[in-house]
C-alpha atoms as a printed R data frame, in Angstrom:
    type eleno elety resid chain resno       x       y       z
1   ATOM     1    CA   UNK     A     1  72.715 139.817 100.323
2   ATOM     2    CA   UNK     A     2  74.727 141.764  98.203
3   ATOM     3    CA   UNK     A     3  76.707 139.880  94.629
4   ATOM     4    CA   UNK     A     4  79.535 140.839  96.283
5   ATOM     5    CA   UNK     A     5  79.009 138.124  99.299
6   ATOM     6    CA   UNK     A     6  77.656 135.769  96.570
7   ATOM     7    CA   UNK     A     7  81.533 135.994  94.953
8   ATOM     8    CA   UNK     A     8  83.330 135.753  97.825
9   ATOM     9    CA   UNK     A     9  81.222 132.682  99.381
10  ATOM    10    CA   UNK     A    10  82.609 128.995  99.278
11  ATOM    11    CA   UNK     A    11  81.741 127.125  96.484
12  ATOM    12    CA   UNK     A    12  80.073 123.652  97.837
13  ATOM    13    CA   UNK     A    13  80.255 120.965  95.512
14  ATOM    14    CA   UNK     A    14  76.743 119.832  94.180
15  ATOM    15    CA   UNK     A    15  74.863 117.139  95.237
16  ATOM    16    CA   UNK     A    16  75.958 114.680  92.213
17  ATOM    17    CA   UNK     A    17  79.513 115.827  92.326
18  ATOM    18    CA   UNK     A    18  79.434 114.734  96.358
19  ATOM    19    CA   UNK     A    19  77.479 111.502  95.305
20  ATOM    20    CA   UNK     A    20  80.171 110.933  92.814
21  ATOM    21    CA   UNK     A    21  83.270 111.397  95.155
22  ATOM    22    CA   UNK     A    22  81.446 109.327  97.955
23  ATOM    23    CA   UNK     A    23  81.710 106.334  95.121
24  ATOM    24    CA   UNK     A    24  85.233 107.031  94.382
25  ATOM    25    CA   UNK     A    25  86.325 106.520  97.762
26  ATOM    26    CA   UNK     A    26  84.520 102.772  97.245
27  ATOM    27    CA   UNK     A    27  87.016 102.069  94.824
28  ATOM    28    CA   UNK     A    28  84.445 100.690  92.380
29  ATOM    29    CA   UNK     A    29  86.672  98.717  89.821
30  ATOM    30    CA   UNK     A    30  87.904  97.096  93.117
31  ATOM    31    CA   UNK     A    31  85.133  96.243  94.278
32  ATOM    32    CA   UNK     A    32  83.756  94.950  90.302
33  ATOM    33    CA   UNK     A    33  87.328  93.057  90.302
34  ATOM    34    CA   UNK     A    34  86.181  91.002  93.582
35  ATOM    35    CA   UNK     A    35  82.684  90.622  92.857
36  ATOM    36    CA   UNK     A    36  83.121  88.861  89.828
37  ATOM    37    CA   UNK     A    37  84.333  85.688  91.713
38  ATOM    38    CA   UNK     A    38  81.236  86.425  93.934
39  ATOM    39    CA   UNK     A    39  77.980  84.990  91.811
40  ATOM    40    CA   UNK     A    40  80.017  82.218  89.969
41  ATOM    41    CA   UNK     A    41  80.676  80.849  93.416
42  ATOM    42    CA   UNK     A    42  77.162  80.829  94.701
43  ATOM    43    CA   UNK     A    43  75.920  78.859  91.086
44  ATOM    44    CA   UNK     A    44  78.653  76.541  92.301
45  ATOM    45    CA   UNK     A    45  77.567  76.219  95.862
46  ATOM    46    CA   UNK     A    46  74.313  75.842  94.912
47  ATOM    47    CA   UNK     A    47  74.827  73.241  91.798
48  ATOM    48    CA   UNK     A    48  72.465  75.401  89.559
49  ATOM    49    CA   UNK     A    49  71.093  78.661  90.093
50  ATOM    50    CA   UNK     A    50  70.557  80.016  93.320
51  ATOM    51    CA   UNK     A    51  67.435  82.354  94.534
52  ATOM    52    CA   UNK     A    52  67.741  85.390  92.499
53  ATOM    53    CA   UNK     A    53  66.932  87.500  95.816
54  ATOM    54    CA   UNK     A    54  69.702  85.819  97.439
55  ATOM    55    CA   UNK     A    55  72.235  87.004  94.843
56  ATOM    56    CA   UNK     A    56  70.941  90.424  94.728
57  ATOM    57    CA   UNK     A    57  71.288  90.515  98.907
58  ATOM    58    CA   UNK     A    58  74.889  88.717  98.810
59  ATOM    59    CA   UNK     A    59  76.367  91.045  96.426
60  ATOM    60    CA   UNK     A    60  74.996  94.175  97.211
61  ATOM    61    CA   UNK     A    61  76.049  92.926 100.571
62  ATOM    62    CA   UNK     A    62  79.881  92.494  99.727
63  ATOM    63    CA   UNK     A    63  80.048  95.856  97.548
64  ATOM    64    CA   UNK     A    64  78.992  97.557 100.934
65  ATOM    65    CA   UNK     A    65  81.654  95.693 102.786
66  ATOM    66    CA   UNK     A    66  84.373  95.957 100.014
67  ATOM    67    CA   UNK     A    67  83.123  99.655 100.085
68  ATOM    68    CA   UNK     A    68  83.580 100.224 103.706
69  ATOM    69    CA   UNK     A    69  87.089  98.544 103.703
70  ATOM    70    CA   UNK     A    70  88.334 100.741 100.586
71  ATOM    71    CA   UNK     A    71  86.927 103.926 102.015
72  ATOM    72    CA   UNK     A    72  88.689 103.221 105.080
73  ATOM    73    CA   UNK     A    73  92.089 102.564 103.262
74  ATOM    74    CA   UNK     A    74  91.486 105.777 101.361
75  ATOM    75    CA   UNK     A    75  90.594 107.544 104.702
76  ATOM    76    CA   UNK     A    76  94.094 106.260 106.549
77  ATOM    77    CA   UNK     A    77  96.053 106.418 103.269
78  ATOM    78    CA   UNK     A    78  95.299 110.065 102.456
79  ATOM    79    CA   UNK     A    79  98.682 111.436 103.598
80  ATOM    80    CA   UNK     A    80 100.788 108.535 100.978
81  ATOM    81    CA   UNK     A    81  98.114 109.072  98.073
82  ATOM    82    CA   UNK     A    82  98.661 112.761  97.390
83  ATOM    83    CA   UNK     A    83 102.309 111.986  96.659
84  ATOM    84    CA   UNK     A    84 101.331 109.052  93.924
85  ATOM    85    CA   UNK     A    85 100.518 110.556  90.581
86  ATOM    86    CA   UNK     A    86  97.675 107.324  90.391
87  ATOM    87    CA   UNK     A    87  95.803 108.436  93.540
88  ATOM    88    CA   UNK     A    88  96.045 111.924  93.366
89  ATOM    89    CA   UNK     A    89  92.587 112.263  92.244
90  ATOM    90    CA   UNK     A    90  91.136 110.505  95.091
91  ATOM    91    CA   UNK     A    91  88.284 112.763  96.726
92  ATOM    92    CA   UNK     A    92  90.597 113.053  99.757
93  ATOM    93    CA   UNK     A    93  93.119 114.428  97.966
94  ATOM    94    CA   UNK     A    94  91.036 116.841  95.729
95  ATOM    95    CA   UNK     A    95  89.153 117.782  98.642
96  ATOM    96    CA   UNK     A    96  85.938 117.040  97.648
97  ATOM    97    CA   UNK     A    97  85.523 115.173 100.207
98  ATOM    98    CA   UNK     A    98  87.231 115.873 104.423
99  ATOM    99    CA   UNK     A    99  88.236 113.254 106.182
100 ATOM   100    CA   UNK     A   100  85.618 113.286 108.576
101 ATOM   101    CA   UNK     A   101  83.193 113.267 105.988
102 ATOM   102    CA   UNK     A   102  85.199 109.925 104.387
103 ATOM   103    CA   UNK     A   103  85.328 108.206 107.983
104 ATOM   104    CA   UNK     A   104  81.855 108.480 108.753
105 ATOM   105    CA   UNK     A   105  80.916 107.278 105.493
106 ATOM   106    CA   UNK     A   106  83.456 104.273 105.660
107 ATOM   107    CA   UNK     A   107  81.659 103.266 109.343
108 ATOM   108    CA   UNK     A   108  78.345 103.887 107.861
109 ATOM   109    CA   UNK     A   109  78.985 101.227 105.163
110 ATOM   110    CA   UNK     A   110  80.533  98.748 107.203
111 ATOM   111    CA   UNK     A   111  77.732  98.354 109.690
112 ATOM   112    CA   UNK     A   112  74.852  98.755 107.430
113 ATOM   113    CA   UNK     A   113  77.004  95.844 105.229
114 ATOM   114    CA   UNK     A   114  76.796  93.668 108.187
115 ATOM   115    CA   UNK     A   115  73.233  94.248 109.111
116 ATOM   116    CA   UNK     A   116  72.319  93.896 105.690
117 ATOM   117    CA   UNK     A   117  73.878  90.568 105.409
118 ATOM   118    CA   UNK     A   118  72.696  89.204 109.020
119 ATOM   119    CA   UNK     A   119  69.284  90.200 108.500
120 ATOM   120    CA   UNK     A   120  68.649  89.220 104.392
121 ATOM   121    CA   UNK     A   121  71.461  86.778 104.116
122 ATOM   122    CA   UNK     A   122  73.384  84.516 107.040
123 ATOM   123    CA   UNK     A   123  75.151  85.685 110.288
124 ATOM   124    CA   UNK     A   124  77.782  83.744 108.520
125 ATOM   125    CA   UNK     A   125  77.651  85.731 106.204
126 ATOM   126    CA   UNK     A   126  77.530  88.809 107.722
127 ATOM   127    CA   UNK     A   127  80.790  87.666 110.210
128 ATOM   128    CA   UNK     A   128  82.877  86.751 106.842
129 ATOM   129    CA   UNK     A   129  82.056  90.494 106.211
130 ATOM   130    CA   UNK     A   130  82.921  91.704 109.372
131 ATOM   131    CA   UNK     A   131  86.332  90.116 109.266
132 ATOM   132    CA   UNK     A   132  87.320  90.930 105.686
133 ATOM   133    CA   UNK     A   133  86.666  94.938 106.477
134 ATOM   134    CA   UNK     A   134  88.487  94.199 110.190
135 ATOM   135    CA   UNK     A   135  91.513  92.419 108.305
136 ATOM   136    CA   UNK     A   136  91.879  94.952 105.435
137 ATOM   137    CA   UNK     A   137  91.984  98.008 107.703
138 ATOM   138    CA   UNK     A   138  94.309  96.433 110.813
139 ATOM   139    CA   UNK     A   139  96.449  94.008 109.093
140 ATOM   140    CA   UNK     A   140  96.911  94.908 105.542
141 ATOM   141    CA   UNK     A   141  96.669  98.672 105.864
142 ATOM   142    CA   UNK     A   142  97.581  99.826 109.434
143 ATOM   143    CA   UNK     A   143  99.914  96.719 110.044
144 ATOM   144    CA   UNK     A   144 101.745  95.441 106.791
145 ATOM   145    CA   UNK     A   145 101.563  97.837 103.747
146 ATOM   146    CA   UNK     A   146 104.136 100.224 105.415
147 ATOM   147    CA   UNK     A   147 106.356  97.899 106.662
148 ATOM   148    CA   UNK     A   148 106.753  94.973 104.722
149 ATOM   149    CA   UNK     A   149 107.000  93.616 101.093
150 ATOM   150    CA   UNK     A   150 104.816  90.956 102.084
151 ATOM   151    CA   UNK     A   151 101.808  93.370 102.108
152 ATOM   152    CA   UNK     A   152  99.783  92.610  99.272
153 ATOM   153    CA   UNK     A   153 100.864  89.162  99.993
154 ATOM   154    CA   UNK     A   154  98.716  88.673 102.930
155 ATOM   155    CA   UNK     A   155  96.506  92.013 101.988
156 ATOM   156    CA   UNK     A   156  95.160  89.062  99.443
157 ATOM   157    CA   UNK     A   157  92.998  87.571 102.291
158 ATOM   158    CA   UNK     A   158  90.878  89.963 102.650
159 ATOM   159    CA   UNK     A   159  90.230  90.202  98.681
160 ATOM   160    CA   UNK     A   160  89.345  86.495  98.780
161 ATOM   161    CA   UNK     A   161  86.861  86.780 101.431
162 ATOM   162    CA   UNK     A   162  84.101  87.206  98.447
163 ATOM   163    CA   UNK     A   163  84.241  83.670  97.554
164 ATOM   164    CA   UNK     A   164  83.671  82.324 101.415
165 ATOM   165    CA   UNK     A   165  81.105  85.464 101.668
166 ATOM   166    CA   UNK     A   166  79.330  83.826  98.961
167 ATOM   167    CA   UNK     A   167  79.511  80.148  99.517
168 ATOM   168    CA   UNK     A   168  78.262  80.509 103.093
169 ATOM   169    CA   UNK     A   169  75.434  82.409 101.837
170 ATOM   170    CA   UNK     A   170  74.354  79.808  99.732
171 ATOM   171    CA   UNK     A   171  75.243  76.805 102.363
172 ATOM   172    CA   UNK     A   172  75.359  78.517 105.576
173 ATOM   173    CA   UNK     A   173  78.835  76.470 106.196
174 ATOM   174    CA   UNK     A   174  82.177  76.251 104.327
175 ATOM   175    CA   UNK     A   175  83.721  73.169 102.824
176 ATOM   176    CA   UNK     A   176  86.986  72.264 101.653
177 ATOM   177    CA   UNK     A   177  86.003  73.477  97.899
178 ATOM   178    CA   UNK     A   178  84.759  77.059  99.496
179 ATOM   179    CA   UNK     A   179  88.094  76.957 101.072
180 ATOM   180    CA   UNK     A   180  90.128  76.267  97.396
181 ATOM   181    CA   UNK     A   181  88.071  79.026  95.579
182 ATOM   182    CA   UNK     A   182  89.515  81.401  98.568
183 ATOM   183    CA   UNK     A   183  93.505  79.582  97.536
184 ATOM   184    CA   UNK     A   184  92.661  80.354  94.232
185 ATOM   185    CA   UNK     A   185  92.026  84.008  95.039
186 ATOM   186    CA   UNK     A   186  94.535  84.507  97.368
187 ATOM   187    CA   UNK     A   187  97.551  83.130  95.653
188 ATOM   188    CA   UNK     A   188  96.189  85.346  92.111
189 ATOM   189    CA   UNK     A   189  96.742  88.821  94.296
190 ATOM   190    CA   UNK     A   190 100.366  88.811  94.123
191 ATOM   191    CA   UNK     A   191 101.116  88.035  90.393
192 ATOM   192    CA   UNK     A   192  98.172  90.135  89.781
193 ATOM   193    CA   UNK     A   193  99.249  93.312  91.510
194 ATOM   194    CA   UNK     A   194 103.138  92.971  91.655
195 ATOM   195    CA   UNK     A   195 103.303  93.857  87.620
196 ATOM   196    CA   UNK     A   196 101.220  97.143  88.877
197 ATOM   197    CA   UNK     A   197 103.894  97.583  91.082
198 ATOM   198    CA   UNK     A   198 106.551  97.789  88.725
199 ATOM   199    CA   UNK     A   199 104.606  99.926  86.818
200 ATOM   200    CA   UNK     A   200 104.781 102.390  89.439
201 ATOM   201    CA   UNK     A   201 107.866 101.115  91.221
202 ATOM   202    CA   UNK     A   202 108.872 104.998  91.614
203 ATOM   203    CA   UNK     A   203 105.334 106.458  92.949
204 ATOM   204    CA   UNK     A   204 105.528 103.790  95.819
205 ATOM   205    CA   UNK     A   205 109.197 104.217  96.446
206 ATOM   206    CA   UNK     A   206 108.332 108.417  96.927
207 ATOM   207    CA   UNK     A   207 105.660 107.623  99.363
208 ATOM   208    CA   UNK     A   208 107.864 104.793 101.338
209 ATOM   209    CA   UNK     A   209 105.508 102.215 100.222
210 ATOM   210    CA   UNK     A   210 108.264  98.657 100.499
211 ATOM   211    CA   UNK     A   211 106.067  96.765  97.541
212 ATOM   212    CA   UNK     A   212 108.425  94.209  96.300
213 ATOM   213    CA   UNK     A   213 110.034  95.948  93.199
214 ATOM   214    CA   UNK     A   214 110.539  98.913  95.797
215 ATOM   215    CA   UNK     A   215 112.718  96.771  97.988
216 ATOM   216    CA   UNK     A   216 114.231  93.839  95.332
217 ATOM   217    CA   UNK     A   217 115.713  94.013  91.767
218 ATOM   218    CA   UNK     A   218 113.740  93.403  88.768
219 ATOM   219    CA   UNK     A   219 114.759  89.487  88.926
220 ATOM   220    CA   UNK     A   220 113.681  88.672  92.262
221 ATOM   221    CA   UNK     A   221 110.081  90.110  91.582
222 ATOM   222    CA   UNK     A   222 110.338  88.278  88.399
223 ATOM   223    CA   UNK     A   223 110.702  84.817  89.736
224 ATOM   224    CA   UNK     A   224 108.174  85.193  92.866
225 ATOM   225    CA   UNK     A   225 105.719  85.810  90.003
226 ATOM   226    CA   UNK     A   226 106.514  82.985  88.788
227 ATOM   227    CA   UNK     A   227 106.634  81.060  91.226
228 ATOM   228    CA   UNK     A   228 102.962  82.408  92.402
229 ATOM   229    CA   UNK     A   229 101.833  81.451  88.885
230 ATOM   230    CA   UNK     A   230 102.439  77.968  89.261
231 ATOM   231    CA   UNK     A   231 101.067  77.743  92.594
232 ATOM   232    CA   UNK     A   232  97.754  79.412  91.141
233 ATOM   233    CA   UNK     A   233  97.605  77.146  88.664
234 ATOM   234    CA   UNK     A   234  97.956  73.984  91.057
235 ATOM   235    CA   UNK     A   235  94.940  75.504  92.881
236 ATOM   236    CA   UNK     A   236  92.766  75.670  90.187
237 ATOM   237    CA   UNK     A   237  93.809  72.352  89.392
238 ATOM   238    CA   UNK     A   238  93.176  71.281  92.866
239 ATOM   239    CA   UNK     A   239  89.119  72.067  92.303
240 ATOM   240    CA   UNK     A   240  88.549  69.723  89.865
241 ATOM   241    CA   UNK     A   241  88.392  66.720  92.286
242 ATOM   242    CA   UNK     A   242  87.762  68.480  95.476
243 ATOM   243    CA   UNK     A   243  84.906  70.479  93.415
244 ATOM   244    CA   UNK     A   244  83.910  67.550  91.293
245 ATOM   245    CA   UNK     A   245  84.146  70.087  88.339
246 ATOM   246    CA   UNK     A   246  83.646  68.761  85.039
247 ATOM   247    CA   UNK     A   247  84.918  69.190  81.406
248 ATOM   248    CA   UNK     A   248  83.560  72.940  80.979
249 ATOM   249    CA   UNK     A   249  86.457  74.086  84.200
250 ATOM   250    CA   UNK     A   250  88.888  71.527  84.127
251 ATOM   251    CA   UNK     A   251  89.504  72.596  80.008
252 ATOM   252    CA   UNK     A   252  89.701  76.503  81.089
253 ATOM   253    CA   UNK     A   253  91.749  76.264  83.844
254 ATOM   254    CA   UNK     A   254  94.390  73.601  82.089
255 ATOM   255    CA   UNK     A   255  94.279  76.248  79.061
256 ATOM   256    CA   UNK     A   256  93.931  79.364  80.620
257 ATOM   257    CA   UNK     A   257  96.482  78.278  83.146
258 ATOM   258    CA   UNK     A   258  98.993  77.398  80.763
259 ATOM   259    CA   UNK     A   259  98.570  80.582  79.291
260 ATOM   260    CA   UNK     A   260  99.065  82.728  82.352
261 ATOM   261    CA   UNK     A   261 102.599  80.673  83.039
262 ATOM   262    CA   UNK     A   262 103.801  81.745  80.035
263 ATOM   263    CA   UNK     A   263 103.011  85.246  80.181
264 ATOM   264    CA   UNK     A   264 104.647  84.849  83.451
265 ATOM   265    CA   UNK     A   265 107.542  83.194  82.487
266 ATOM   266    CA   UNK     A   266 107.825  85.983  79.990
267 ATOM   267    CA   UNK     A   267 108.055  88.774  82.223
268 ATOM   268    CA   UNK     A   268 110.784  86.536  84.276
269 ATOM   269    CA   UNK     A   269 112.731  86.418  81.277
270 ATOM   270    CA   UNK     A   270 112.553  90.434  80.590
271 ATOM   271    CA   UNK     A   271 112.989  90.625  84.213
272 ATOM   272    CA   UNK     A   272 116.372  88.670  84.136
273 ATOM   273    CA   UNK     A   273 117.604  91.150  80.770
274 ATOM   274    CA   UNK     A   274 117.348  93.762  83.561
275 ATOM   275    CA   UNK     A   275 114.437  95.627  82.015
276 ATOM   276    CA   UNK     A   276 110.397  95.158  81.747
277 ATOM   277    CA   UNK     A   277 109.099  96.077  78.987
278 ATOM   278    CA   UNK     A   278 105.629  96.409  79.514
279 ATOM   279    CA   UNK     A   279 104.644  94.733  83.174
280 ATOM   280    CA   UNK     A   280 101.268  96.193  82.571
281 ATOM   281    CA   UNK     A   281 100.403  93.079  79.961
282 ATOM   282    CA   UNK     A   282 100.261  90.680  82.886
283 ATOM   283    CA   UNK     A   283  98.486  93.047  85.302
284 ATOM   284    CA   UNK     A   284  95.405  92.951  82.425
285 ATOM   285    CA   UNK     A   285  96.220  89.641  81.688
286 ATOM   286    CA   UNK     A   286  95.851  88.432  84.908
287 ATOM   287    CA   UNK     A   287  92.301  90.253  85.123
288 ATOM   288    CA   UNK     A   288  91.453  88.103  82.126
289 ATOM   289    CA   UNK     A   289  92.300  84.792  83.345
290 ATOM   290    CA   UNK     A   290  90.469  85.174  86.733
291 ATOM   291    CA   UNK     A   291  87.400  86.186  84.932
292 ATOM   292    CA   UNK     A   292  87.282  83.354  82.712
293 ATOM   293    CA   UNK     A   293  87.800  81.095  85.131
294 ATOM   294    CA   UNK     A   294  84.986  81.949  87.015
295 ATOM   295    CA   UNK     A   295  82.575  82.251  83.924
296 ATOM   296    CA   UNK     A   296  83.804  78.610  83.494
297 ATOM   297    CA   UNK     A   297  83.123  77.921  87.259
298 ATOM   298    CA   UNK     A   298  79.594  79.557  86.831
299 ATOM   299    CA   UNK     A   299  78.575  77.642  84.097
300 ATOM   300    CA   UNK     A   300  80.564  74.280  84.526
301 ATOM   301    CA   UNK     A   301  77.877  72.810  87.220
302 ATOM   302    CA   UNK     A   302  75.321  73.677  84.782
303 ATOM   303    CA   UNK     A   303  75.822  71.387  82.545
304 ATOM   304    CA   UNK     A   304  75.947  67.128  82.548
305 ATOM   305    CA   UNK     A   305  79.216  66.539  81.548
306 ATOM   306    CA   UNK     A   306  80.983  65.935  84.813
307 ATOM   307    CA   UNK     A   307  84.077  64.243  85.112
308 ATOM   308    CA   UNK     A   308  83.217  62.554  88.601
């Protein structure tokens, strides 16, 4: 084979460039955003610390399933990504990856996530994980985040589903406190990822994308942020009896709840001056407070100093 030939021949990406888009397409700081409720919830569940095995299965479990879910988002989103400057890097949009390539792989994670959880976990288990990839893909992403503002609203199911994921596998059932760890989860998404929105308010308006500073002024997202802040807060609140959480949680959520309020309440009032500043500071922020509240749900059953 002539040099010649060797020029003009495709260039195939190498094996740990492939490996690495294959990840991408996982969304892996997704997927380390909803895992971090995961283990916290199981030392809760259990009351001390569960089988170390068990963790290991459960979460490797869920980062296949949140893995599946994003890969599929990034498979059906492909044509809307290339047009936002923040997911224009995605494999499917470089091309290091075809779509076929980024569909199988998607399928392939989803079933081996729900084997791996029905075989080395619970079929409870494995069924939360089944639904969570199931409501992601239909409802959020096929059904509501071209069409409606309440998208990420109800898109926040499916990012809650960690917490039930890893109560069952602890219980095999799921109680009213599994089912206030998933409120908690569920009413964070929107104050967590509306600020994002702002951020790039223009990217998702290009790609006809309705989030909620798309479609309503500055003030209107201002106060639903609010007004999902509260409700948050009342959540956590809600744990301490239902949970029979002690001093450790009940002190970091009052706190740390009162801080995320304010920072709310702060972007309201920049919101209702007609400009943002920086909406960024509450996206982070918000990142902050969900992971120290569940450090403080991890380690408050640890400990003797119960308020119940």
């Amino acid at each position: 084979m002539s040099s010649q030939t060797l020029n003009n021949a495709p260039v195939r990406p190498g094996f740990w460039r492939k490996a690495k888009a294959y990840f991408a397409l996982t969304k892996p700081r997704v997927i380390e955003l909803l895992l971090i409720a995961t283990v916290p919830t199981m030392i809760l569940a259990q009351r001390g610390i569960p089988d170390p095995w068990l963790v290991i299965a459960t979460v490797l479990g869920g980062a296949l399933s949140a893995g599946s879910a994003n890969s599929f988002n990034c498979y059906i989103d492909r044509d809307i990504d290339k047009i936002m400057g923040r997911t224009k890097s995605r494999p499917l949009v470089t091309g290091e990856l075809s779509a076929k390539e980024a569909y199988l792989f998607a399928w392939a994670l989803g079933i081996l996530s729900v084997v791996w959880l029905a075989v080395l976990v619970n079929l409870l288990a494995a069924a939360l994980s089944l639904a969570a990839i199931l409501f992601y893909v239909f409802v959020y992403t096929l059904l509501l985040k071209r069409r409606t503002p309440q998208n990420i609203v109800w898109g926040g199911a499916a990012g809650a589903m960690p917490v039930l994921i890893g109560w069952a596998a602890v219980t095999g059932e799921l109680n009213a406190a599994a089912w206030i760890l998933f409120l908690i989860v569920f009413l964070w998404t929107p104050p967590h990822y509306w600020p994002l929105s702002l951020r790039y308010k223009t990217e998702y308006s290009d790609a006809g994308v309705p989030m909620l500073p798309v479609v309503r002024n500055n003030k209107t997202v201002g106060f639903q942020i609010v007004l999902y802040a509260w409700a948050l807060v009342a959540s956590t609140l809600l744990l301490i009896p239902i949970g029979e959480m002690g001093i450790i949680y009940s002190a970091t959520a009052l706190v740390m709840g009162a801080l995320f309020i304010l920072e709310s309440h702060r972007l309201n009032k920049e919101a209702g001056k007609g400009e943002i500043k920086n909406p960024m500071r509450l996206f982070h922020g918000s990142i902050t407070y969900l992971t120290v509240l569940f450090i403080a749900i991890a380690l408050d059953p640890l400990f003797f100093f119960n308020l119940f």
